[in-house]
FIKOLVO-603960 format. One record per residue (C-alpha): residue number from 0; residue in one letter; x, y, z. Coordinates in pm, 1 decimal, always signed. Each point is the difference from the previous one (the first is absolute). Example, Ala and Ser with C-alpha at 12.3 -4.5 7.8 and 13.67 -1.06 7.14 Angstrom:
<i->0, aa->A, u->+1230.0, v->-450.0, w->+780.0> $
<i->1, aa->S, u->+137.0, v->+344.0, w->-66.0> $
This chain:
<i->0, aa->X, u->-5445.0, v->+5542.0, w->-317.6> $
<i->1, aa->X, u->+240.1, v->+307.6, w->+44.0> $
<i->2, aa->X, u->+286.7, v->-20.3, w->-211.0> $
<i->3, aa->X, u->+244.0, v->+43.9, w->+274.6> $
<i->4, aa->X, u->-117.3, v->-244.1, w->+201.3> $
<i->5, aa->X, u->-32.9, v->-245.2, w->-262.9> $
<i->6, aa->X, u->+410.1, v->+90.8, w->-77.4> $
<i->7, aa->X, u->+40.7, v->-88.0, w->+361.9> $
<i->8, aa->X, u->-154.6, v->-336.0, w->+27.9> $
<i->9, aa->X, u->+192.8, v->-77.3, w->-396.3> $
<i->10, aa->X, u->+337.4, v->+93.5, w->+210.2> $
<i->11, aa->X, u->-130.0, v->-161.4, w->+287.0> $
<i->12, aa->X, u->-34.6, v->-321.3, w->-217.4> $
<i->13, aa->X, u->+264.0, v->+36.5, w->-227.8> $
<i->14, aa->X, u->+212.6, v->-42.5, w->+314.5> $
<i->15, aa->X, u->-181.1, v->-292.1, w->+139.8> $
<i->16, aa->X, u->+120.0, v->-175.7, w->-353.8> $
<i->17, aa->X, u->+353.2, v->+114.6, w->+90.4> $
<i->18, aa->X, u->-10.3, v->-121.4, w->+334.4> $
<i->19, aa->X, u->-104.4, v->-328.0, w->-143.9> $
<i->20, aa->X, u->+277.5, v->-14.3, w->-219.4> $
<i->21, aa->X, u->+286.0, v->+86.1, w->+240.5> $
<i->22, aa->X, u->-208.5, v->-276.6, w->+221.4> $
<i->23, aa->X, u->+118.6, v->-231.1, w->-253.3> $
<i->24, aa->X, u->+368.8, v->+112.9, w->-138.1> $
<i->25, aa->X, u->+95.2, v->-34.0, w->+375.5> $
<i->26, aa->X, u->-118.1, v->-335.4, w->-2.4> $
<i->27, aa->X, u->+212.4, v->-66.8, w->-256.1> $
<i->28, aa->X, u->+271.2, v->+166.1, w->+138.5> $
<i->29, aa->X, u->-53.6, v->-187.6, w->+308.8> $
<i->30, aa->X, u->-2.8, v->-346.9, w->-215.6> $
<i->31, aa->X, u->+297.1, v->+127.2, w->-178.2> $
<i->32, aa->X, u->+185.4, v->-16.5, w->+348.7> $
<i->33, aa->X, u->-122.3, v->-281.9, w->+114.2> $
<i->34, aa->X, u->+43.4, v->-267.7, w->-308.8> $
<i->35, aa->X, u->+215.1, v->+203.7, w->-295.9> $
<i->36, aa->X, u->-27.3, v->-319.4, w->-271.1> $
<i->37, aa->X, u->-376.6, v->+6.8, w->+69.7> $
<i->38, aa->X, u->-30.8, v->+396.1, w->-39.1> $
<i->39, aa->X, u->+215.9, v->-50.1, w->-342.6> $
<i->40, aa->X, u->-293.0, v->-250.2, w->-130.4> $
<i->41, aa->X, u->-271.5, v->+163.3, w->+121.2> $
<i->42, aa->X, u->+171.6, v->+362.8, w->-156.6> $
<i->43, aa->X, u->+12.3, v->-176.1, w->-314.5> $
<i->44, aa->X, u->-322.1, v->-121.7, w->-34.0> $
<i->45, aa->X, u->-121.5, v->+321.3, w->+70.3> $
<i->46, aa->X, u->+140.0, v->+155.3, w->-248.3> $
<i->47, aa->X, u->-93.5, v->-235.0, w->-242.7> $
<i->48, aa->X, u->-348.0, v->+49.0, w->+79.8> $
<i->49, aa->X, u->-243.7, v->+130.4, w->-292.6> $
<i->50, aa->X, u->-216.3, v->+180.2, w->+304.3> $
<i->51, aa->X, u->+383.7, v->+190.5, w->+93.4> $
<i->52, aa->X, u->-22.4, v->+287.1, w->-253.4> $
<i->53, aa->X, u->-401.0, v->+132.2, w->+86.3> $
<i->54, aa->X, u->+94.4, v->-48.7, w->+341.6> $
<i->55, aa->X, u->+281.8, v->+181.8, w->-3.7> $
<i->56, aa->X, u->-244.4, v->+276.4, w->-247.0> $
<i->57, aa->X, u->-276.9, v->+31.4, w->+306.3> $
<i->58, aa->X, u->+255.7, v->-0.4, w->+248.7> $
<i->59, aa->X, u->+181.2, v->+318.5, w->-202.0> $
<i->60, aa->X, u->-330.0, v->+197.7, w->-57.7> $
<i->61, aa->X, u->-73.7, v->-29.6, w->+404.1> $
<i->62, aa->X, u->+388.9, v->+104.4, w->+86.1> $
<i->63, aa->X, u->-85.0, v->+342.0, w->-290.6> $
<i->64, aa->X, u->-385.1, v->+53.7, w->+151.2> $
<i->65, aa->X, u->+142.3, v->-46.1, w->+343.5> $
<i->66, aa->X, u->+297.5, v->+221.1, w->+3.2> $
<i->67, aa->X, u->-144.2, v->+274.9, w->-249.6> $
<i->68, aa->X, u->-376.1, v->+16.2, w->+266.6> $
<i->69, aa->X, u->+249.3, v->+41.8, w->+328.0> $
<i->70, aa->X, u->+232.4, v->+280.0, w->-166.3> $
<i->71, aa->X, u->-336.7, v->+171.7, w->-117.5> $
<i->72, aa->X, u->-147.4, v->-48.6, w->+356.2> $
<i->73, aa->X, u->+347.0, v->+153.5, w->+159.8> $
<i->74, aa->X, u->+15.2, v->+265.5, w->-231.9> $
<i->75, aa->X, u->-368.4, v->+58.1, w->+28.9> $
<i->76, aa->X, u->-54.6, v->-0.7, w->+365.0> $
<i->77, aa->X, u->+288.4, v->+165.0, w->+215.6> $
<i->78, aa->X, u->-209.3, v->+182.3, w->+166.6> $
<i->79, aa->X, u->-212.6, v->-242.8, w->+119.0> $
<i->80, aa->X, u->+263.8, v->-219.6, w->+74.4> $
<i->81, aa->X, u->+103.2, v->+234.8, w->+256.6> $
<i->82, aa->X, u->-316.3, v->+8.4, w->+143.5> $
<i->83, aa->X, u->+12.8, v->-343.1, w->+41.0> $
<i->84, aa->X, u->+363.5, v->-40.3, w->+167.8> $
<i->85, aa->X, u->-132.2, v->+275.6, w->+217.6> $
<i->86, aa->X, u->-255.9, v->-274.8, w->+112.1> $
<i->87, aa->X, u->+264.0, v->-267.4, w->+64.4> $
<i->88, aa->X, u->+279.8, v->+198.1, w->+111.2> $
<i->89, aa->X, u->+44.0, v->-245.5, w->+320.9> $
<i->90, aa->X, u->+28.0, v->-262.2, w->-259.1> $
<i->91, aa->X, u->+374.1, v->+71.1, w->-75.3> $
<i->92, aa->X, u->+35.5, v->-277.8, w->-240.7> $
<i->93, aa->X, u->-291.7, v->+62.5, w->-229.0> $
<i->94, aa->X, u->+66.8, v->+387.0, w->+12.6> $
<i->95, aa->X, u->+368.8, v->-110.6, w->-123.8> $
<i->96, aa->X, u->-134.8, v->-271.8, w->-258.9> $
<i->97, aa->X, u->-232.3, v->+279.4, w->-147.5> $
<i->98, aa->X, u->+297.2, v->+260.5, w->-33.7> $
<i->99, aa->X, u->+248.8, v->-246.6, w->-180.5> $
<i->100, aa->X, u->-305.9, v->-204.1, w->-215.9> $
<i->101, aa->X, u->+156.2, v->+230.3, w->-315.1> $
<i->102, aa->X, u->+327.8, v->-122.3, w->+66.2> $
<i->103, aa->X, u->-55.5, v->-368.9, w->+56.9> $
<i->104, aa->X, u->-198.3, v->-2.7, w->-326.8> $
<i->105, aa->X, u->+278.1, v->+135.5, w->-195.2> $
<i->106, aa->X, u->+233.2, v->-254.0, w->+239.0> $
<i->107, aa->X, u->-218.1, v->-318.4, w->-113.9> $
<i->108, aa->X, u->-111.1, v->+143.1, w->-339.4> $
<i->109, aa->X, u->+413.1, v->-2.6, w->-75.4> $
<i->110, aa->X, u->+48.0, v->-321.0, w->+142.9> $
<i->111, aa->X, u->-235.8, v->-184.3, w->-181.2> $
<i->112, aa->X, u->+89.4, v->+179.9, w->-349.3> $
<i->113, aa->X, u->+358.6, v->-139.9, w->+74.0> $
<i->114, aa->X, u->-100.8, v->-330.0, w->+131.1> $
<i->115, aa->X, u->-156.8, v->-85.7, w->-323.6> $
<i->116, aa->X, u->+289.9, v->+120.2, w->-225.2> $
<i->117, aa->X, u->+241.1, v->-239.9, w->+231.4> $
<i->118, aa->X, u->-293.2, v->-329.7, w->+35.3> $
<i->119, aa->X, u->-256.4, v->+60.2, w->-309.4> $
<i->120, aa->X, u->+166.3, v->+244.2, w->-284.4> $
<i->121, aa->X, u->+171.9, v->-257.2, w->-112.6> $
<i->122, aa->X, u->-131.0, v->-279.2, w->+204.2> $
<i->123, aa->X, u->+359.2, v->-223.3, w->+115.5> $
<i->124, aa->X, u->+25.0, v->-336.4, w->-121.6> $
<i->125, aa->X, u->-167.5, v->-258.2, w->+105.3> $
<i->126, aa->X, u->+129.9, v->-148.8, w->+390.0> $
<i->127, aa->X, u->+187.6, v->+313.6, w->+28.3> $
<i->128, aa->X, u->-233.0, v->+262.5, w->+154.0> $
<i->129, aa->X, u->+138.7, v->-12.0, w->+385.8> $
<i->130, aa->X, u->+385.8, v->-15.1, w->-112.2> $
<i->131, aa->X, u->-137.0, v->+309.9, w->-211.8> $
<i->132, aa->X, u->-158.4, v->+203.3, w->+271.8> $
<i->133, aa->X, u->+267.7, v->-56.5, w->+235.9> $
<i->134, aa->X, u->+300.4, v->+107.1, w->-232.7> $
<i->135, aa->X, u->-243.5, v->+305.2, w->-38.1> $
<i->136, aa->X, u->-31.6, v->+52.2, w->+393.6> $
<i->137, aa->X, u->+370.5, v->-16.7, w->-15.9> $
<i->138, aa->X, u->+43.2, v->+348.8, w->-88.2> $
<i->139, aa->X, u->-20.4, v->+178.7, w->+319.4> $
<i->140, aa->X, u->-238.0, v->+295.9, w->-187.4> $
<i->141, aa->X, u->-261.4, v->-277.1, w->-71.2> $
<i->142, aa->X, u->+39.4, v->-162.0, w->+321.4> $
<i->143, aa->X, u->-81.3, v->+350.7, w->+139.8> $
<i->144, aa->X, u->-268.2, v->+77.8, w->-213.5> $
<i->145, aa->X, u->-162.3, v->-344.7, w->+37.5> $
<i->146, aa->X, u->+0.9, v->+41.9, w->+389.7> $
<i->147, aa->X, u->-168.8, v->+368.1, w->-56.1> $
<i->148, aa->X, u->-262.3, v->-142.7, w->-183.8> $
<i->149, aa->X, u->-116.3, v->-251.3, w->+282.7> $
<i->150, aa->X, u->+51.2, v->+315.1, w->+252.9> $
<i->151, aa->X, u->-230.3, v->+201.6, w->-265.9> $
<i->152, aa->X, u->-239.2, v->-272.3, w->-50.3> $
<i->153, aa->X, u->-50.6, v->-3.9, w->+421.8> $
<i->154, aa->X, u->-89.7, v->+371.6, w->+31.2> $
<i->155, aa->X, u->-165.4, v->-11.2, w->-330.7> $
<i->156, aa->X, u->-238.2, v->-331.3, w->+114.7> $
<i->157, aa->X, u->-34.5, v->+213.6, w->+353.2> $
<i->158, aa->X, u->-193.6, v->+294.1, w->-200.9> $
<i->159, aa->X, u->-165.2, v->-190.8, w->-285.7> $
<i->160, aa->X, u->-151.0, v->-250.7, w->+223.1> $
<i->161, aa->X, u->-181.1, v->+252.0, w->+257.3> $
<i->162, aa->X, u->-79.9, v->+215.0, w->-273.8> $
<i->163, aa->X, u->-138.7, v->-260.2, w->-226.9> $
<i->164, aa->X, u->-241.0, v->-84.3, w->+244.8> $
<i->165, aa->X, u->-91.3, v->+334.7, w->+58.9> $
<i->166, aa->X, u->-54.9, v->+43.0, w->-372.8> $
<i->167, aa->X, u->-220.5, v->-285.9, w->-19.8> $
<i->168, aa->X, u->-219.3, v->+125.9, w->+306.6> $
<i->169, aa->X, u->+109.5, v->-298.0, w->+224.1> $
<i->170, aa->X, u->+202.7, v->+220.8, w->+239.2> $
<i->171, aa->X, u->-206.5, v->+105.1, w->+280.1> $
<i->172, aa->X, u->+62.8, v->+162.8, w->+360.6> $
<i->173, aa->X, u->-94.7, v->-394.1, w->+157.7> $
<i->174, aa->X, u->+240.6, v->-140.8, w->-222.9> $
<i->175, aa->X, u->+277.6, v->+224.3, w->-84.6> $
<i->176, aa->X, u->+268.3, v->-126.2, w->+273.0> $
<i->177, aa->X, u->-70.9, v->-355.8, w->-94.8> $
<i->178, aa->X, u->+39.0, v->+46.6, w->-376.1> $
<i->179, aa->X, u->+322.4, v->+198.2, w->+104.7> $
<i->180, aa->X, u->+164.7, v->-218.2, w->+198.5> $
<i->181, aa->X, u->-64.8, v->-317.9, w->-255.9> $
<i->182, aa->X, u->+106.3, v->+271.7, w->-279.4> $
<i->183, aa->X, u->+323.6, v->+54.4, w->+189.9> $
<i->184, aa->X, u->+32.8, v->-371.1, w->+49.0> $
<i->185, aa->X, u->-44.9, v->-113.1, w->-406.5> $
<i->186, aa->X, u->+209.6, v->+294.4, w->-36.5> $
<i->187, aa->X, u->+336.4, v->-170.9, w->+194.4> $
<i->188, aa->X, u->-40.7, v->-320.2, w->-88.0> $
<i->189, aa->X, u->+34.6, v->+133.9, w->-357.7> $
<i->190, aa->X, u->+248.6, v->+240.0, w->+8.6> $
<i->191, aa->X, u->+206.2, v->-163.5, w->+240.5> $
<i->192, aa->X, u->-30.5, v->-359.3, w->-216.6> $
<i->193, aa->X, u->+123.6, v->+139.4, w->-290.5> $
<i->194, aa->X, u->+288.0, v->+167.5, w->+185.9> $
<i->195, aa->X, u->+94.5, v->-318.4, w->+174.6> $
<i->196, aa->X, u->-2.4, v->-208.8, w->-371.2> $
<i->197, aa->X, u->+151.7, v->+277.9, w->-188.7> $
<i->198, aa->X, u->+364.3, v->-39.5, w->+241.4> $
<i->199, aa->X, u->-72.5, v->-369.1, w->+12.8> $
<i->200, aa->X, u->+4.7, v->-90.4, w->-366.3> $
<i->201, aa->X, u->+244.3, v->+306.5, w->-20.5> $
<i->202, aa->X, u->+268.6, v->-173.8, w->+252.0> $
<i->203, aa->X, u->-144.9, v->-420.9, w->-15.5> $
């Protein structure tokens, strides 16, 4: 197999493992807003778990192979990135998702580097995690980058999505609008989720 088209289908997949995990933390987000003591007991036992720290190992390796494949595929291919907005200039929003995919990385790549200082590096006590994050969101830069990062993870779902598939060889001309429009779909209810819980645990 090619070597750049296996580096597409690793990015391709290493991003399918992301999505999977962001499936889940906004489950837990969700839970968190819905039953707090629960959330507490179930953050706990997480942590506690002996399965918690090669987890976490995996899920770091995919974050490093998934951000250091895209920044070699942007730096890599401008050219034929333009060829391909060229193709989809009608479609405004992907054109726009494609230009600011460098930015949103850096956007989420921040985010998460100071999520885990406030929620993992040190871990708070035990039953304290949500009074944590929301003394956090109470400075108004956090709040502001917190609400960035759900914007950046929209566009940045919006352009991984579509291209994943077409990485993978499952984008087609029969099938392109359909996998756009359910791309665009995935791609609100997560961005727009985690904007809604960030300003409801923020102000709850």
């Amino acid at each position: 197999m090619d070597l750049e088209i296996l580096t597409q289908k690793f990015q391709s997949y290493s991003g399918l493992v992301l999505v999977f995990f962001i499936t889940v933390h906004l489950a837990g987000v969700i839970f968190a807003g819905i039953n707090p003591d629960a959330f507490e007991i179930y953050a706990t036992n997480l942590h506690s778990s002996l399965f918690l720290p090669y987890s976490e190992i995996v899920l770091a390796t995919t974050f490093i192979i998934h951000i250091f494949l895209t920044l070699k595929k942007v730096l890599k291919n401008r050219s034929s990135n333009k060829a391909i907005l060229k193709t989809r200039r009608n479609d405004y929003l992907g054109v726009l998702a494609s230009k600011v995919q460098p930015f949103t990385g850096v956007i989420l790549a921040s985010f998460l580097i100071i999520h885990l200082l406030q929620l993992r590096f040190p871990r708070p006590d035990d039953n304290l995690e949500l009074i944590s994050l929301k003394n956090k969101l109470g400075g108004v830069h956090i709040l502001v980058l917190y609400s960035l990062a759900s914007i950046s993870l929209f566009f940045h779902m919006v352009q991984g999505i579509e291209s994943g598939h077409r990485s993978l060889g499952i984008l087609s001309q029969s099938n392109s609008l359909k996998i756009r429009y359910i791309s665009r779909f995935i791609s609100i209810i997560f961005g727009l989720s985690y904007l809604i819980m960030t300003f409801y645990l923020r102000f709850k």
